[in-house]
C-alpha positions as a Python dict, from the first residue, in 0.01 Angstrom:
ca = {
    (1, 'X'): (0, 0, 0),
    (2, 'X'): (268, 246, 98),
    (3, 'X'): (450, 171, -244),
    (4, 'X'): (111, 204, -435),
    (5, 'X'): (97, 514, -266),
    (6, 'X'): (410, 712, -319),
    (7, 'X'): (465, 584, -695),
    (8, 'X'): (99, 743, -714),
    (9, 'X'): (245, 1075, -539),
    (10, 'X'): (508, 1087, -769),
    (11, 'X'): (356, 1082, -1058),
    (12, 'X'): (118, 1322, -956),
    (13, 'X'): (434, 1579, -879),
    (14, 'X'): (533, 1494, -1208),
    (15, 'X'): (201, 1564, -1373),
    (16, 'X'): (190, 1901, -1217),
    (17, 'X'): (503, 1976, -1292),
    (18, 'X'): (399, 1955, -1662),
    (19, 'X'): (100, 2146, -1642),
    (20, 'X'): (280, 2400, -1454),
    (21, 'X'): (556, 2436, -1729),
    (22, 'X'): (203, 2433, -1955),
    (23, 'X'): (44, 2763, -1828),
    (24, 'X'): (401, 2889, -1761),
    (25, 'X'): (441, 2939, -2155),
    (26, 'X'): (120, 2957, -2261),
    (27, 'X'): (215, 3274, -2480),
    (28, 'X'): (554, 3175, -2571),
    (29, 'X'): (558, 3105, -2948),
    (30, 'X'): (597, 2740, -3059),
    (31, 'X'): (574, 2595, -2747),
    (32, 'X'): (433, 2273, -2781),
    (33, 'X'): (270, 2160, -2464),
    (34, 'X'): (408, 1905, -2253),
    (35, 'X'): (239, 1547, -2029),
    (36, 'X'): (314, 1266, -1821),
    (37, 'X'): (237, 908, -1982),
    (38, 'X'): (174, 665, -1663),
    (39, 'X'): (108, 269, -1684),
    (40, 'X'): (29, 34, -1398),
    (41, 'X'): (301, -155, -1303),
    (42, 'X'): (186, -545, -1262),
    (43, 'X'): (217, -757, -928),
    (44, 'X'): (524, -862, -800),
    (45, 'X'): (532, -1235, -916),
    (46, 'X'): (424, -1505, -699),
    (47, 'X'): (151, -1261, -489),
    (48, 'X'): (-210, -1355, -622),
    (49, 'X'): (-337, -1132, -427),
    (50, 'X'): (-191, -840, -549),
    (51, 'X'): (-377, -600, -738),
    (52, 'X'): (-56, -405, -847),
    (53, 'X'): (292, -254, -756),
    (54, 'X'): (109, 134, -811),
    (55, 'X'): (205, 347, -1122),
    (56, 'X'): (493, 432, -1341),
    (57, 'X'): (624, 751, -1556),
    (58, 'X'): (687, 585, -1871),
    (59, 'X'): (802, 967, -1998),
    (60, 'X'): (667, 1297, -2081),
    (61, 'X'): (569, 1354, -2385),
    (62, 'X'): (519, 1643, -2593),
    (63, 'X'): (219, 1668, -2822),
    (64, 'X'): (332, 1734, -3139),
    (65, 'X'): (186, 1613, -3465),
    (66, 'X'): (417, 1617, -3752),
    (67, 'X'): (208, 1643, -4037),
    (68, 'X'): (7, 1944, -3894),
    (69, 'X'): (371, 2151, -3860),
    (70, 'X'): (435, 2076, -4189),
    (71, 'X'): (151, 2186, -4320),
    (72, 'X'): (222, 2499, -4118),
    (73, 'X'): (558, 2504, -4324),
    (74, 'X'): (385, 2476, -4626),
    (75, 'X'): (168, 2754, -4612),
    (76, 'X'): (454, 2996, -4477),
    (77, 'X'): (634, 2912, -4822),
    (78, 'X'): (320, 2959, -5005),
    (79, 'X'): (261, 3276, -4852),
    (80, 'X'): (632, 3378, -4835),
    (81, 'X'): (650, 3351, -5254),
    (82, 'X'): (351, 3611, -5312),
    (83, 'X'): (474, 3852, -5022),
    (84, 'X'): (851, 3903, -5186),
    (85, 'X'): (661, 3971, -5541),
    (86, 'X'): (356, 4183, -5398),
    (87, 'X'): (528, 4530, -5310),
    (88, 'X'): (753, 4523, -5624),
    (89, 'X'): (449, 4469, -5797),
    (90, 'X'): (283, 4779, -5608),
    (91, 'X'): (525, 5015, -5662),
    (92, 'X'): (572, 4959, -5978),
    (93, 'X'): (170, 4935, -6108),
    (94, 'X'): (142, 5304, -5900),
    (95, 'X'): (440, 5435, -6090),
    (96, 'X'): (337, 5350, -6425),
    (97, 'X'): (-14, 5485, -6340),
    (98, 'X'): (45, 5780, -6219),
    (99, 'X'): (-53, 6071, -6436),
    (100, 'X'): (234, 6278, -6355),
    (101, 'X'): (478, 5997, -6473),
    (102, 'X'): (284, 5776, -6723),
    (103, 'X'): (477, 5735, -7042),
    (104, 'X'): (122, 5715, -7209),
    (105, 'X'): (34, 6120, -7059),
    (106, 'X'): (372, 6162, -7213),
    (107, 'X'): (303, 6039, -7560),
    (108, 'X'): (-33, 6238, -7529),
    (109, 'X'): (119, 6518, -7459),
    (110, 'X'): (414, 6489, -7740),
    (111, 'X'): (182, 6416, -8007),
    (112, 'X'): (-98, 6665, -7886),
    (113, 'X'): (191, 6960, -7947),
    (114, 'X'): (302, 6783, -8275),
    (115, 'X'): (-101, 6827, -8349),
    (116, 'X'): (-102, 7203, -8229),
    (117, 'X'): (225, 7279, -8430),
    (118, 'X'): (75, 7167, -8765),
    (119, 'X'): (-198, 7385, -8757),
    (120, 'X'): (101, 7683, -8809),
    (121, 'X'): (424, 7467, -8876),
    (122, 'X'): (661, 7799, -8913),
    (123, 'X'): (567, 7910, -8571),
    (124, 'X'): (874, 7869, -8356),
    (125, 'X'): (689, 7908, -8003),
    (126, 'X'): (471, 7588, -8134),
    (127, 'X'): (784, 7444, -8247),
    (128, 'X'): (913, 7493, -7890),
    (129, 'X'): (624, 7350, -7717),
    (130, 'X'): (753, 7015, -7945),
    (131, 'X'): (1082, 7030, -7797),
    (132, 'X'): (951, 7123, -7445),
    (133, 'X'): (697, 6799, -7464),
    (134, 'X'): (975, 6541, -7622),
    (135, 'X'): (1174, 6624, -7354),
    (136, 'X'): (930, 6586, -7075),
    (137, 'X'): (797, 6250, -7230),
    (138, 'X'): (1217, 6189, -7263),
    (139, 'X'): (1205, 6209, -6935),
    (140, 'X'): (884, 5980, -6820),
    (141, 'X'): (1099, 5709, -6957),
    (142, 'X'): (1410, 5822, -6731),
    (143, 'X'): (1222, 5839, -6463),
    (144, 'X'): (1036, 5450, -6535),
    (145, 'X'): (1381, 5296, -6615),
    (146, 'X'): (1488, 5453, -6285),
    (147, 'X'): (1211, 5281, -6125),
    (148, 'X'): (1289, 4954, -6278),
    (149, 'X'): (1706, 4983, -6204),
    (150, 'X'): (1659, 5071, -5874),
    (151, 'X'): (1414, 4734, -5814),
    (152, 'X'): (1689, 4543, -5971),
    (153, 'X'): (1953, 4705, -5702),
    (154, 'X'): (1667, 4621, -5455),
    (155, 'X'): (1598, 4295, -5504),
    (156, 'X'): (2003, 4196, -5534),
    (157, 'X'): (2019, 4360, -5198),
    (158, 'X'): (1708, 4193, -5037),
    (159, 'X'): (1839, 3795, -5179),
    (160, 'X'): (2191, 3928, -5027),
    (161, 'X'): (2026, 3976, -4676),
    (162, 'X'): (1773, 3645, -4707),
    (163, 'X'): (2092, 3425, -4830),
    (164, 'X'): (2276, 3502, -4474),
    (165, 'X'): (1947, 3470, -4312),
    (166, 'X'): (1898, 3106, -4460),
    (167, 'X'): (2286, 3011, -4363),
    (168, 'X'): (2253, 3154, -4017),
    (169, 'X'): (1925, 2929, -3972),
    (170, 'X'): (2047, 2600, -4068),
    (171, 'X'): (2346, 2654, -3867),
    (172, 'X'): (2131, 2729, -3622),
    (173, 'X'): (1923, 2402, -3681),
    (174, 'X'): (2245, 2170, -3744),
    (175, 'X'): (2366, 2268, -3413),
    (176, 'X'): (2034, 2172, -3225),
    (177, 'X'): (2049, 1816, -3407),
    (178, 'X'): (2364, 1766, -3217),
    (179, 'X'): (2216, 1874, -2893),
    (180, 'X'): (1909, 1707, -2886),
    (181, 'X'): (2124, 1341, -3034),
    (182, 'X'): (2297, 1405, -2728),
    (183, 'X'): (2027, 1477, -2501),
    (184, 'X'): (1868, 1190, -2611),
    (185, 'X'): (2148, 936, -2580),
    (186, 'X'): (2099, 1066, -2208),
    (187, 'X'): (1769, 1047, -2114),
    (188, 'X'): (1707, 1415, -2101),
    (189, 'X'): (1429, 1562, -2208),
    (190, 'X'): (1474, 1696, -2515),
    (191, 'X'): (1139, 1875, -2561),
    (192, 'X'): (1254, 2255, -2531),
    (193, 'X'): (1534, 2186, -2784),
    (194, 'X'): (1292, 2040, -3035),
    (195, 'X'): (998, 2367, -3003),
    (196, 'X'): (1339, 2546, -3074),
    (197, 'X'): (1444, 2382, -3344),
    (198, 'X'): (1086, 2399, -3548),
    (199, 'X'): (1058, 2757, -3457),
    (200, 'X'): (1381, 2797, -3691),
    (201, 'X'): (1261, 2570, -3946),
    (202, 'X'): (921, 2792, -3896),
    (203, 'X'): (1163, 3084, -4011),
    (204, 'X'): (1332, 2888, -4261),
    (205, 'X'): (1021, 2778, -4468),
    (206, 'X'): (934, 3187, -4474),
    (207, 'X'): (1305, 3258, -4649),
    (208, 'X'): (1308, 2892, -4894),
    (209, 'X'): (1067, 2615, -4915),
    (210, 'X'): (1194, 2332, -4755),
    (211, 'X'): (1100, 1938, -4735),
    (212, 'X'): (1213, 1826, -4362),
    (213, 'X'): (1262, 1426, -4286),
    (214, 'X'): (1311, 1280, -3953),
    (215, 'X'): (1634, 1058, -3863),
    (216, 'X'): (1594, 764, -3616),
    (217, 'X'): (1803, 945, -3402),
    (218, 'X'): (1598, 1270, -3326),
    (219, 'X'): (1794, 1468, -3610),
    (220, 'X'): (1608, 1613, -3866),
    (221, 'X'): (1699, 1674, -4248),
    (222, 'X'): (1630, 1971, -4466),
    (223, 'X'): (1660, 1997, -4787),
    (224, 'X'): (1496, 2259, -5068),
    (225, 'X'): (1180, 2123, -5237),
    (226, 'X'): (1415, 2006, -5533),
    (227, 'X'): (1639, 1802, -5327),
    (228, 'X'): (1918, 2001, -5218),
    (229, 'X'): (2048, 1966, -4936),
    (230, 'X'): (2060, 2241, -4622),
    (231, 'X'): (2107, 2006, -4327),
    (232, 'X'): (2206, 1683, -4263),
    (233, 'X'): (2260, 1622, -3931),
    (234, 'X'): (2478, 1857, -3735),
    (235, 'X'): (2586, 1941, -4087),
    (236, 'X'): (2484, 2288, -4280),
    (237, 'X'): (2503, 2348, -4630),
    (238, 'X'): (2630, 2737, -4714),
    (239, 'X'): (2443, 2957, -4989),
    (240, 'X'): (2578, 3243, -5182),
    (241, 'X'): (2541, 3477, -5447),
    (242, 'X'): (2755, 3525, -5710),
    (243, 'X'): (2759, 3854, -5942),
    (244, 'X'): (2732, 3778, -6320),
    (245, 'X'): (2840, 4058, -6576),
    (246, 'X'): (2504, 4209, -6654),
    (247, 'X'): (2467, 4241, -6248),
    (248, 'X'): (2201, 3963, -6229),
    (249, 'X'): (2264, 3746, -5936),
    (250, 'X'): (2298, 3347, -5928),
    (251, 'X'): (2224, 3207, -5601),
    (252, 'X'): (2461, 2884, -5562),
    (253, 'X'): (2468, 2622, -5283),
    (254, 'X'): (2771, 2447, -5088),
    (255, 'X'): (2751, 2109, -4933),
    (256, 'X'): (3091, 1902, -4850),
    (257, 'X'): (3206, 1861, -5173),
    (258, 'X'): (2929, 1957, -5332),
    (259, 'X'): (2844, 2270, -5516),
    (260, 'X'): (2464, 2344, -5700),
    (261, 'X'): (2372, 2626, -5871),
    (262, 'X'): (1983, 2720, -5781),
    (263, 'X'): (1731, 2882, -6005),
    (264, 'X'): (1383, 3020, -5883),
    (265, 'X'): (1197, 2712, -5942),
    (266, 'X'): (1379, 2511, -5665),
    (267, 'X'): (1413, 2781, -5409),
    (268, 'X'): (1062, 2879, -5339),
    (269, 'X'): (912, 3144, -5077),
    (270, 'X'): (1046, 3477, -5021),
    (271, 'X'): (1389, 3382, -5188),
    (272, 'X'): (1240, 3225, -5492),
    (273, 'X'): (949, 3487, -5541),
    (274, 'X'): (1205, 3757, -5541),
    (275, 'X'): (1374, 3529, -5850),
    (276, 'X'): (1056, 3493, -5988),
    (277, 'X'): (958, 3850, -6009),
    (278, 'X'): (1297, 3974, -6145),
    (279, 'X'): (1245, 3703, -6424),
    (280, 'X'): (916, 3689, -6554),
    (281, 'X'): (797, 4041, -6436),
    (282, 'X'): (1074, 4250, -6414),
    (283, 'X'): (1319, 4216, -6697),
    (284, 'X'): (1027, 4175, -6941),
    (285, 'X'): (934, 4486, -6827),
    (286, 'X'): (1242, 4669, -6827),
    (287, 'X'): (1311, 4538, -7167),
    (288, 'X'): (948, 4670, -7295),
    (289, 'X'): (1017, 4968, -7189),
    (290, 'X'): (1399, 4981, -7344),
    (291, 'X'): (1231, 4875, -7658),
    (292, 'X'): (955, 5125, -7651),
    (293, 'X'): (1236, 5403, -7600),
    (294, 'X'): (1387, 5265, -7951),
    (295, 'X'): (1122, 5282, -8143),
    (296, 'X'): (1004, 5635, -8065),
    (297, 'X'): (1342, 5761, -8121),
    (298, 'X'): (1448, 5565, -8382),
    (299, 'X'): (1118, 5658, -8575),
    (300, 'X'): (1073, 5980, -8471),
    (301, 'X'): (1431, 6069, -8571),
    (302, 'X'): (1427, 5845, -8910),
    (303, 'X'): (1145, 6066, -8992),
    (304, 'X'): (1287, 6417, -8945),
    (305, 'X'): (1538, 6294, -9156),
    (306, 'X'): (1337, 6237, -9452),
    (307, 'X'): (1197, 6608, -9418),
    (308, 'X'): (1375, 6972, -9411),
    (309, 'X'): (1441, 7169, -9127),
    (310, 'X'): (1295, 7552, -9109),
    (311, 'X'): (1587, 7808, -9239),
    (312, 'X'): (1659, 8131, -8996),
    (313, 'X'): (1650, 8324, -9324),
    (314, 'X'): (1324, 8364, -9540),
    (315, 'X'): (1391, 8259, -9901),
    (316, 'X'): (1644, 8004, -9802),
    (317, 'X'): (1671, 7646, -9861),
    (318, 'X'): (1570, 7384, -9586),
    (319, 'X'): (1834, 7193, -9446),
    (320, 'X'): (1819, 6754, -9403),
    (321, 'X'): (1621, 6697, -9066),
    (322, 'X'): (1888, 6644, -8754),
    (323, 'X'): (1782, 6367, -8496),
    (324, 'X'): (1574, 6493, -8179),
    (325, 'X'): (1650, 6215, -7941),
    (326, 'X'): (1931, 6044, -7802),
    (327, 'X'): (1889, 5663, -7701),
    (328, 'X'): (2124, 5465, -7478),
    (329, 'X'): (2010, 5139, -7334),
    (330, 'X'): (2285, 5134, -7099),
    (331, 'X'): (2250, 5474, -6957),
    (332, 'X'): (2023, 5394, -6691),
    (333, 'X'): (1975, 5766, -6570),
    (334, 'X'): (1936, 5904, -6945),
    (335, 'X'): (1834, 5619, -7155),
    (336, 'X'): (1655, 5879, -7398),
    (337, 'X'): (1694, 6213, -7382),
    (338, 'X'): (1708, 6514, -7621),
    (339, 'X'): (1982, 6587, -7892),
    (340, 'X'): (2203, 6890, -7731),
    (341, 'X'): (2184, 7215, -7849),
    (342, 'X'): (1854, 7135, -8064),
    (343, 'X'): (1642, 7406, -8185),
    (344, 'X'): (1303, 7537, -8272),
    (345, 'X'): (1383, 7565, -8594),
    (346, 'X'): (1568, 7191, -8695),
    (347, 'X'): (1235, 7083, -8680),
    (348, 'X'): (1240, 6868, -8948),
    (349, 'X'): (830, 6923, -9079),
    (350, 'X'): (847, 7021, -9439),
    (351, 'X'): (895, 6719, -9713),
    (352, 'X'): (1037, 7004, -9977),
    (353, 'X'): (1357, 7185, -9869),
    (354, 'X'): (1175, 7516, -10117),
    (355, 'X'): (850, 7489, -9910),
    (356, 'X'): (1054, 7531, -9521),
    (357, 'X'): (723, 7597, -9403),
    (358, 'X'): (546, 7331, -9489),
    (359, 'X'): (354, 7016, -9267),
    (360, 'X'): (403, 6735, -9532),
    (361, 'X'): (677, 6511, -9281),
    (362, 'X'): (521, 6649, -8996),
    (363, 'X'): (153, 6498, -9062),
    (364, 'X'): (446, 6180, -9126),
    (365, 'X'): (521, 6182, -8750),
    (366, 'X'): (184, 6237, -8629),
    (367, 'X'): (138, 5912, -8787),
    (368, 'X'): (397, 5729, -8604),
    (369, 'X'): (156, 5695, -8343),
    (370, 'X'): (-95, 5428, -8462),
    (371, 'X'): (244, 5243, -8654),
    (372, 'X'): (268, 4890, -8565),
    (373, 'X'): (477, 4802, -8375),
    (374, 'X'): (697, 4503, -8171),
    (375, 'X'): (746, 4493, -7839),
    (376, 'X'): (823, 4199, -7641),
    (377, 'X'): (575, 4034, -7434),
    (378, 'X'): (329, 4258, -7633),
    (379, 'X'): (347, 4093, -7971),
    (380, 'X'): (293, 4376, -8238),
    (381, 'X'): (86, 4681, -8136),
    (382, 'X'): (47, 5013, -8224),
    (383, 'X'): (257, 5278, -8009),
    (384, 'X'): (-42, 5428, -7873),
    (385, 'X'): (-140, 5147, -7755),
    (386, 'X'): (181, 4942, -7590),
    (387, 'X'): (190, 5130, -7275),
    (388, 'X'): (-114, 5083, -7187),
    (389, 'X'): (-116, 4699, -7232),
    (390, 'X'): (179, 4717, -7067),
    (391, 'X'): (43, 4863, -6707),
    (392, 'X'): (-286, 4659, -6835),
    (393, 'X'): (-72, 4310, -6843),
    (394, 'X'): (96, 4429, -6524),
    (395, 'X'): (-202, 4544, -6317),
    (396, 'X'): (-327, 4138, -6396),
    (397, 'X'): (-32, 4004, -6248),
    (398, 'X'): (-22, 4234, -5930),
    (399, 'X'): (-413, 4112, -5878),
    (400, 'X'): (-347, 3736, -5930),
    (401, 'X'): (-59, 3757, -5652),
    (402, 'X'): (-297, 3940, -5476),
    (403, 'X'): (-533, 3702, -5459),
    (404, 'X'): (-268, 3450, -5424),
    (405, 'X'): (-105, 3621, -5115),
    (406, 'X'): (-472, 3627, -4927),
    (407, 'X'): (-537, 3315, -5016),
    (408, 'X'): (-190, 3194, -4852),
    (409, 'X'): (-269, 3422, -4522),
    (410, 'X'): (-602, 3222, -4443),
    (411, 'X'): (-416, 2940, -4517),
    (412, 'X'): (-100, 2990, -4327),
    (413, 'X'): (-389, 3114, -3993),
    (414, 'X'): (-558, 2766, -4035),
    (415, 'X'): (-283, 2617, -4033),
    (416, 'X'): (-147, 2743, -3728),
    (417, 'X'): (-494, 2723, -3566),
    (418, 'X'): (-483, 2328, -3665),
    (419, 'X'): (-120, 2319, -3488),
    (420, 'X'): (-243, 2466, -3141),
    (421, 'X'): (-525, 2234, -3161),
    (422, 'X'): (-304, 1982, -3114),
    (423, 'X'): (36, 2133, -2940),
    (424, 'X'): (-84, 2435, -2822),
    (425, 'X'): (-148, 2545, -2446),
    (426, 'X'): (-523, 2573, -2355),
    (427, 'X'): (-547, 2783, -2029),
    (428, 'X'): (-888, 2558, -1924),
    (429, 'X'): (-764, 2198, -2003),
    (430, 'X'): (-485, 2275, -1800),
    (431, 'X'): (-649, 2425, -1511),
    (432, 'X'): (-911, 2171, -1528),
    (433, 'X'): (-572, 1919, -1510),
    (434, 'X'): (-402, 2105, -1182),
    (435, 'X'): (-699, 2039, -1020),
    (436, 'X'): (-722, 1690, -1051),
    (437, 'X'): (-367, 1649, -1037),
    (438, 'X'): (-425, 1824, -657),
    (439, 'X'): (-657, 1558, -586),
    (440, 'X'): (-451, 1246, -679),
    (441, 'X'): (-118, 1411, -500),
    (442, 'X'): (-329, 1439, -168),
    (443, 'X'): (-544, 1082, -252),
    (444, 'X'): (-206, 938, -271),
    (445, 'X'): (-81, 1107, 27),
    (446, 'X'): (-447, 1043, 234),
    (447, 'X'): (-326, 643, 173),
    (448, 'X'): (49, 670, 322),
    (449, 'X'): (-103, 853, 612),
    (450, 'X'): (-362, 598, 674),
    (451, 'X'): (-60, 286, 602),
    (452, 'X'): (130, 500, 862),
    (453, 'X'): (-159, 427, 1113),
    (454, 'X'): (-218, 121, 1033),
    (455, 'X'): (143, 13, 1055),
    (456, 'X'): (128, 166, 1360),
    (457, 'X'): (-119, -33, 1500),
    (458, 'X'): (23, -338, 1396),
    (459, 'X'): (338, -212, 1587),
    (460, 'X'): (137, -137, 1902),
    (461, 'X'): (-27, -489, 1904),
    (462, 'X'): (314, -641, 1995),
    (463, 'X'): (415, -434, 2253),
}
């Protein structure tokens, strides 16, 4: 009875001790809640009237189911991949919408003065308001490309920061494999260092999207969703970016011996939806745009130079057309711009150097504007029309991730909700659990009083 008794005691110390730790961290993140298993232990052999030797702590376990955390991994990737894209895709869709910087205002406005100058095509002040508007739309495109450089720089940055994130983690989760081997091998409980170590992987599966297997020994291996390795037991893998000449970025992975070279697809989450942006949204859209600058001022110049420019002397002979504009693909801060030193009168809008005055070539560039045209991504369309299927193609993509990205939230709060159905602390259960915890510690402790007495008797029979 005594025996029964104080193995019963016990374990009802150690069951509060558990619910203590419980309510203890019921707000710390990842903490997976913690419980004793018991089992009766059998008679003693050879006592058939036994009923038992009392209870035993088999261990205490953690509740923790493995599918439900990765799920939760799962949806953090899922999420993580629309998040890196979505305010890239903002800032650019508000950019290219804006009146003040729209490169569709700007062609508006550039053709609208071309319209208002052939009304009087000897007029230098409407001449001037040409100049004035080819430089302002010049500039629109500047100002985009700008935009669109400066993402690049971004993004190159952003993958710089998120690479030493992702090495510092799986250091971080190869060196907890080691401890909890170890604590393992010993009998310790190992419980804290494993909440630890899937709060990291938690992080982790935000940066890269990650597969995670479990090793007989309590170590854990993570590799990216295309089989590359990150850990391998207390082993990390190291990832790095490498500078190519046209100051792209490849992100390349070190393992032992081993060296891979990653591309979007096998990355995933915040990592790989910055790869994916600057690949299928970005550079088609910077090169768009590059090849929208062309074409307006390769046209627009190959036309003044099939007309005559307006003489400073009446009487006189028009001159060949000089170019207006100025394009350089790899002048990111001027990629178009205006010739220097052009003037009101090298307006090129007469088509008969005797006739200076005269609108035949400039009615020619009015009609640039609803040209066909080739622009990639686009297919051919007419240069009135590119920039707006452009921001129109653009403003379909931003929705879609969107969508995507609030579809991945609900996602990612279900599955954390499914989690801490399972692992997390309720405040009730284990209140409802101290109490009757209480009770079995003073049952138990009711019974060795009462085997006190009666042993006591027993002794006082004798004497």
């Amino acid at each position: 009875m005594m025996q029964n008794a104080l193995a019963g005691a016990l374990a009802a110390q150690a069951a509060l001790n558990a619910a203590s730790q419980n309510i203890s961290n019921v707000l710390t993140p990842g903490y997976s809640r913690q419980g004793v298993v018991l089992s009766a232990i059998a008679p003693s052999v050879g006592d058939p009237h036994s009923a038992g030797s009392g209870v035993d702590i088999q261990s205490i376990r953690r509740f923790n189911d493995q599918y439900r955390s990765l799920q939760m991994w799962q949806a953090s990737a899922n999420m993580g991949e629309s998040a890196a894209k979505q305010g890239y895709l903002t800032q650019l869709e508000q950019v290219m919408s804006a009146s003040g910087s729209s490169i569709s205002g700007g062609l508006d406005k550039f053709y609208a003065a071309l319209g208002a100058a052939s009304v009087e095509p000897s007029s230098l002040a409407l001449r001037q308001g040409v100049i004035t508007e080819a430089g302002a739309m010049a500039q629109r495109f500047n100002n985009l490309n700008r935009v669109l450089s400066a993402q690049h720089a971004s993004i190159n940055e952003q993958r710089t920061a998120l690479v030493t994130q992702v090495n510092s983690l799986g250091g971080s989760i190869a060196r907890l494999n080691k401890e909890i081997v170890a604590a393992t091998a010993t009998g310790v409980n190992p419980s804290g260092l494993l909440d630890e170590r899937d709060r990291k992987i938690d992080q982790l599966s935000g940066l890269v999207d990650v597969r995670v297997v479990n090793q007989n020994d309590g170590a854990i291996s993570v590799t990216l969703r295309a089989g590359q390795p990150l850990v391998v037991g207390d082993s990390a893998s190291v990832m790095s970016t490498e500078v190519q000449l046209d100051g792209s970025q490849l992100i390349k992975l070190s393992f032992a011996q081993e060296k891979f070279t990653l591309n979007g697809g096998s990355i995933g989450s915040q990592l790989g939806g910055l790869n994916e942006y600057e690949k299928n949204s970005l550079k088609p859209m910077e090169d768009s745009v590059r090849t929208l600058a062309s074409e307006v001022a390769g046209r627009i110049n190959g036309q003044l130079a099939a007309g005559f420019d307006l003489p400073d002397s009446a009487g006189a002979l028009g001159q060949p057309g000089k170019a207006l504009f100025v394009f350089d693909a790899n002048n990111p801060e001027a990629m178009l711009k205006l010739r220097s030193g052009v003037l009101a009168g090298d307006l090129a809008f007469a088509l008969d150097a005797a006739k200076p005055g005269g609108s035949g070539n400039l009615q020619k560039l009015i009609d640039i504007q609803s040209q066909p045209l080739a622009v990639p991504g686009l297919g051919t369309v007419t240069l009135s029309d590119a920039y707006a299927q452009l921001l129109g193609r653009l403003a379909s993509e931003s929705q879609q991730n969107q969508s995507s990205l609030a579809t991945g939230k609900v996602v990612r709060n279900q599955a954390e909700q499914d989690w801490k159905s399972t692992s997390g602390v309720n405040r009730d259960e284990e209140a409802m659990n101290i109490v009757e915890y209480q009770k079995m510690y003073q049952a138990n402790m009711k019974v060795i009083a009462i085997a006190n007495q009666l042993f006591d008797s027993t002794l006082a029979m004798f004497n």
